[in-house]
C-alpha positions as CSV (number, residue, x, y, z in Angstrom):
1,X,1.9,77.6,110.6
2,X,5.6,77.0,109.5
3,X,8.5,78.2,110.7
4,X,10.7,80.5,109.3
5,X,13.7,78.8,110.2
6,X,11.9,75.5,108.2
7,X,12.1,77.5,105.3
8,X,14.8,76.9,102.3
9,X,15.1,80.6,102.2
10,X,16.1,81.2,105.7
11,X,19.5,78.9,105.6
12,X,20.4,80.8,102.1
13,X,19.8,84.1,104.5
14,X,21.4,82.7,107.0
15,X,24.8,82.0,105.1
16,X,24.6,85.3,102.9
17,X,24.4,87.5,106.4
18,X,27.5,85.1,107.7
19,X,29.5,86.0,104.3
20,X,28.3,89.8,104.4
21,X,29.5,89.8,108.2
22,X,33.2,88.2,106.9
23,X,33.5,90.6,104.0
24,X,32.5,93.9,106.1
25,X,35.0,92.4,108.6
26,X,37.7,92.1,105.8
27,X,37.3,95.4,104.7
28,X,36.3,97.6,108.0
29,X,39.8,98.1,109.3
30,X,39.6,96.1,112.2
31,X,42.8,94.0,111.2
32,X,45.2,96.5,111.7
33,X,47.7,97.1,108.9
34,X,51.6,96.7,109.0
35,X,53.2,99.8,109.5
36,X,55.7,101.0,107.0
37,X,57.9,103.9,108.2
38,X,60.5,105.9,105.5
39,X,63.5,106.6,107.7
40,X,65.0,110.1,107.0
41,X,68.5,108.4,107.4
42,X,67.2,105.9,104.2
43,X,66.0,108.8,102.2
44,X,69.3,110.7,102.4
45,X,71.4,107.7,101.9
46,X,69.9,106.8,98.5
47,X,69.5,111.0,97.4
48,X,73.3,111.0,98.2
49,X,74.1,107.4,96.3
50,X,71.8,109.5,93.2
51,X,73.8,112.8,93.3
52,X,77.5,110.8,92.8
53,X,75.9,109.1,89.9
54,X,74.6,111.9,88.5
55,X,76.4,114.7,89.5
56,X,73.9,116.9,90.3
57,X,72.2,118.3,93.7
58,X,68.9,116.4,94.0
59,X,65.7,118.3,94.1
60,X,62.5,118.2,96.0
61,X,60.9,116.3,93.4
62,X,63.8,114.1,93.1
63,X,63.0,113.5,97.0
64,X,59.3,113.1,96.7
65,X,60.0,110.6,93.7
66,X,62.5,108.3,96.1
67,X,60.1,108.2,99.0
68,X,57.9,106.8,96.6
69,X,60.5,104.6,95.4
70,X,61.3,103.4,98.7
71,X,57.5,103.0,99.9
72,X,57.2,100.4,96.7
73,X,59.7,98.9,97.4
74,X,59.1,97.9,100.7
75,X,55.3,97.0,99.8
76,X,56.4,94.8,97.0
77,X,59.1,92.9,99.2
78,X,56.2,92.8,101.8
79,X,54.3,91.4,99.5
80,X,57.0,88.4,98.4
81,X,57.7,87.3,101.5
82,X,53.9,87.0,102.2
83,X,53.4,84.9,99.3
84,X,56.1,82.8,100.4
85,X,58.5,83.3,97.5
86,X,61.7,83.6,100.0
87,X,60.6,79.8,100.5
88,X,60.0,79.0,97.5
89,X,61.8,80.7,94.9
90,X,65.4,78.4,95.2
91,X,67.4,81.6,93.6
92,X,65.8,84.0,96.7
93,X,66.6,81.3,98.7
94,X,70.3,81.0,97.8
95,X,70.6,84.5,98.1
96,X,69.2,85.0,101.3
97,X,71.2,81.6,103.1
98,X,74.3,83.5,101.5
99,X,73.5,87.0,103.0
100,X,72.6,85.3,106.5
101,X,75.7,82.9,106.6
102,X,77.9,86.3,105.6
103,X,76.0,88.0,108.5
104,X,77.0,85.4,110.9
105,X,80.3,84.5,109.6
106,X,82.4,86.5,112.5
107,X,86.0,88.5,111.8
108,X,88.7,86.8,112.7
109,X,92.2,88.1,113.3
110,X,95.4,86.5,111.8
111,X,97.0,83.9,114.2
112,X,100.2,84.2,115.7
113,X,103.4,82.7,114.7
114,X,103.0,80.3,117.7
115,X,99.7,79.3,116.8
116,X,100.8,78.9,113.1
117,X,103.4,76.8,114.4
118,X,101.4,74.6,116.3
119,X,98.6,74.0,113.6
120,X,101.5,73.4,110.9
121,X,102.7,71.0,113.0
122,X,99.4,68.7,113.5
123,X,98.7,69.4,109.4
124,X,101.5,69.1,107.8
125,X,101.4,65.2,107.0
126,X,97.9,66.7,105.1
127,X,100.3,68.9,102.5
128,X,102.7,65.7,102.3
129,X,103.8,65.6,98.6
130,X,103.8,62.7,96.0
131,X,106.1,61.3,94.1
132,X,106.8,63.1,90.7
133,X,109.0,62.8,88.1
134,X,111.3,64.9,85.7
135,X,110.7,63.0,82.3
136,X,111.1,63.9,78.5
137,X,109.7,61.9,75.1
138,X,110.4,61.6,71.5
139,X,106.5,61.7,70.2
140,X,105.2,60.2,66.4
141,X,101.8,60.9,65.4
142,X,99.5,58.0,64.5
143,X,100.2,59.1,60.4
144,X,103.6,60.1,61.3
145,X,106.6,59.0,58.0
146,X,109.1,59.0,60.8
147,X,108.1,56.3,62.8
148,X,110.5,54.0,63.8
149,X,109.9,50.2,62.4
150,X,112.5,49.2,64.6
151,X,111.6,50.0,68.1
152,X,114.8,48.2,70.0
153,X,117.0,49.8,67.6
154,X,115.2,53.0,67.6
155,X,115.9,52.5,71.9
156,X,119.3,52.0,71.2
157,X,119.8,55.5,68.4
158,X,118.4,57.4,71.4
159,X,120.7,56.5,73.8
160,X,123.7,57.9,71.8
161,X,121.6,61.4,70.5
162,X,121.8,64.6,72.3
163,X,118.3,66.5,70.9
164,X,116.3,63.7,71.0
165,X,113.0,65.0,70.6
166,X,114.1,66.3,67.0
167,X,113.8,62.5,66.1
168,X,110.2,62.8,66.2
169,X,107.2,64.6,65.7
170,X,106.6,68.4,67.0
171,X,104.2,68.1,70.3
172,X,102.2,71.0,70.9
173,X,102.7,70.9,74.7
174,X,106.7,70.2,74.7
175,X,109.1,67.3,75.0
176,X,110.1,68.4,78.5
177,X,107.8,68.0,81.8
178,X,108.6,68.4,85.3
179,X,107.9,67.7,88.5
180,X,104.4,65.6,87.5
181,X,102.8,63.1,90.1
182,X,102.1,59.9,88.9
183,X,98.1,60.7,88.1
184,X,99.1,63.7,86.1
185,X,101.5,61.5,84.0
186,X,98.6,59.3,84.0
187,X,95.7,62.3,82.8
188,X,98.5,63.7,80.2
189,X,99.3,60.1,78.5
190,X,97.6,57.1,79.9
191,X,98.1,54.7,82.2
192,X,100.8,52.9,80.3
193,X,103.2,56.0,80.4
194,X,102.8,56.5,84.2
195,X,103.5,53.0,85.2
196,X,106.9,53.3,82.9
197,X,108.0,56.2,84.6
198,X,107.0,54.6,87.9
199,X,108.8,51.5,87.2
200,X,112.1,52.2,85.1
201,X,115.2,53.5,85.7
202,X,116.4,56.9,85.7
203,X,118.1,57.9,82.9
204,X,117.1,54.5,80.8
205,X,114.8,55.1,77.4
206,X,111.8,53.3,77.3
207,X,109.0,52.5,74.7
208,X,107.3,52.8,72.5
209,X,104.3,54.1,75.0
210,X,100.9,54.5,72.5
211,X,98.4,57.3,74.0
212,X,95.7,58.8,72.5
213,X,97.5,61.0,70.3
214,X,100.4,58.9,69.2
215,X,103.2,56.9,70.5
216,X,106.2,58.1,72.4
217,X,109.8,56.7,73.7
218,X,110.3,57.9,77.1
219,X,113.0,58.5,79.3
220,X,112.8,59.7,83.3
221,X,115.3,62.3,84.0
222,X,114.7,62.8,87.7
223,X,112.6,61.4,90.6
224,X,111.7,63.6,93.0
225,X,110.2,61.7,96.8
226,X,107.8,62.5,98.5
227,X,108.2,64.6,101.6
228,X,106.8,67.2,104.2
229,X,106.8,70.2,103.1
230,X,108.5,73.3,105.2
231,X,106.8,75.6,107.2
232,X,108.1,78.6,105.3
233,X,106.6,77.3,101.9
234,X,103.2,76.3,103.4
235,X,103.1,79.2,106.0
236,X,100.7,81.0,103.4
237,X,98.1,77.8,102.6
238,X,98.7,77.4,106.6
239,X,97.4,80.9,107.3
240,X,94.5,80.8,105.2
241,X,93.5,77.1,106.5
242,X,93.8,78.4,110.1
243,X,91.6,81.3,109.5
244,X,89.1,79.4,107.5
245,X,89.2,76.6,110.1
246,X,88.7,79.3,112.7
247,X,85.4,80.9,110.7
248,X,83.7,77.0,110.3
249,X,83.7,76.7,114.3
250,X,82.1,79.9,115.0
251,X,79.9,79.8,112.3
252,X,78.8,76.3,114.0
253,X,78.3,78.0,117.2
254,X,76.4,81.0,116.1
255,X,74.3,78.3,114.0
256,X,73.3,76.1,117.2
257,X,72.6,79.3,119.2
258,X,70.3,80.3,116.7
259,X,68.6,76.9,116.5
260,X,67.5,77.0,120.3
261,X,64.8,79.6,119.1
262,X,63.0,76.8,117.1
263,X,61.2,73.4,117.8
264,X,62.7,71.3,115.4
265,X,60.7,68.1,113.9
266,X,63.4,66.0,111.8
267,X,61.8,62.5,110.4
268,X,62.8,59.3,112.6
């Protein structure tokens, strides 16, 4: 006599009974469900946001309706986080390191004039200015009919002209700049223009300097050096770099309190 637990039928028996068992277990309720609870405070917050937009008093229905609003909303976000898409969504991810650094990021009150003081005084060399230069230029297009065929005599007109600019071609940005750092010079005209007006002589024409629009003759007006800046005229950046300074640190602080909650497993 065989038996039963020989038979091929009995392990096919055997495994549906195991799969009716995980299916019954699945659906009998034994895993017990989150709990969702509508706050009365949440329900009168959003009726109240509804009446200014509509101007109207809300009604029973238009309560019944937001419960329902709010209930789906809170299964659906459930529901996202569940299937990970606070991980792996990067613009919910964005969003939510941006609403937990805000939440973290503590209020800090304006320093005082001493403190100011003292923090201008270990910075300041960081707000030290450049060199920059007062300069004007006579400008010729690269199809210009004005363009001088004598440069050194053209050098020598402008040094007896009063409107010099008029000699040349209109410029759509002016004849006149001030107060430009080398490297601006340097973005504006090349690097041939801000090595001239780096190198010559106040008050001495020089040229002609080709860009990429055109050529130009050249003459520095002023030289302004480099220095450190007042506390009055930096006492706003100052303010602003203090508080700023001051958030960074206690955001650090809050961050590494919040990282003793977690094992962390970083690669060798």
């Amino acid at each position: 006599m065989k038996k039963i637990w020989n038979e091929p039928w009995f392990g096919y028996l055997i495994i549906g009974a195991m799969l009716y068992g995980i299916v019954e277990w699945r659906a009998g309720g034994e895993v017990e469900k989150e709990r969702i609870e509508v706050r009365p405070e949440l329900v009168k917050a959003y009726l109240k946001r509804d009446e200014e937009l509509s101007g109207r008093k809300s009604t029973e229905e238009d309560r019944s309706r937001t419960i329902e609003s709010i209930i789906d909303e809170e299964v659906l976000l459930r529901e996202a986080y569940a299937a990970g898409y606070d991980r792996t969504d990067p613009r919910v991810r964005k969003r939510l390191l941006t609403l937990m650094r805000s939440a973290i990021t503590p209020v800090v009150a304006d320093p005082s004039i001493t403190q100011l003081q003292e923090y201008y005084q270990k910075k300041k060399s960081e707000y030290r200015s450049q060199v920059s230069y007062d300069y004007e230029h006579v400008y010729f297009s690269h199809v210009s009919e004005k363009l001088p065929e004598d440069s050194e005599g053209f050098l020598d007109t402008l040094d007896g002209v009063d409107r010099a600019a008029a000699l040349g071609d209109p410029y759509a940005y002016g004849h006149l700049f001030k107060g430009q750092e080398r490297e601006r010079v340097a973005m504006y005209f090349g690097a041939e223009m801000a090595e001239g007006v780096e190198t010559h002589a106040v008050g001495e024409w020089f040229g002609p300097v080709r860009s990429r629009v055109g050529q130009h003759y050249v003459r520095v007006l002023n030289v302004i050096e480099a220095r450190e800046p007042l506390f009055e005229e930096v006492e706003g950046y100052m303010r602003e770099a203090w508080r700023f300074e001051q958030i960074e640190k206690k955001q650090d602080e809050a961050l590494l309190a919040l990282r003793e909650k977690y094992q962390i497993v970083s690669p060798d």
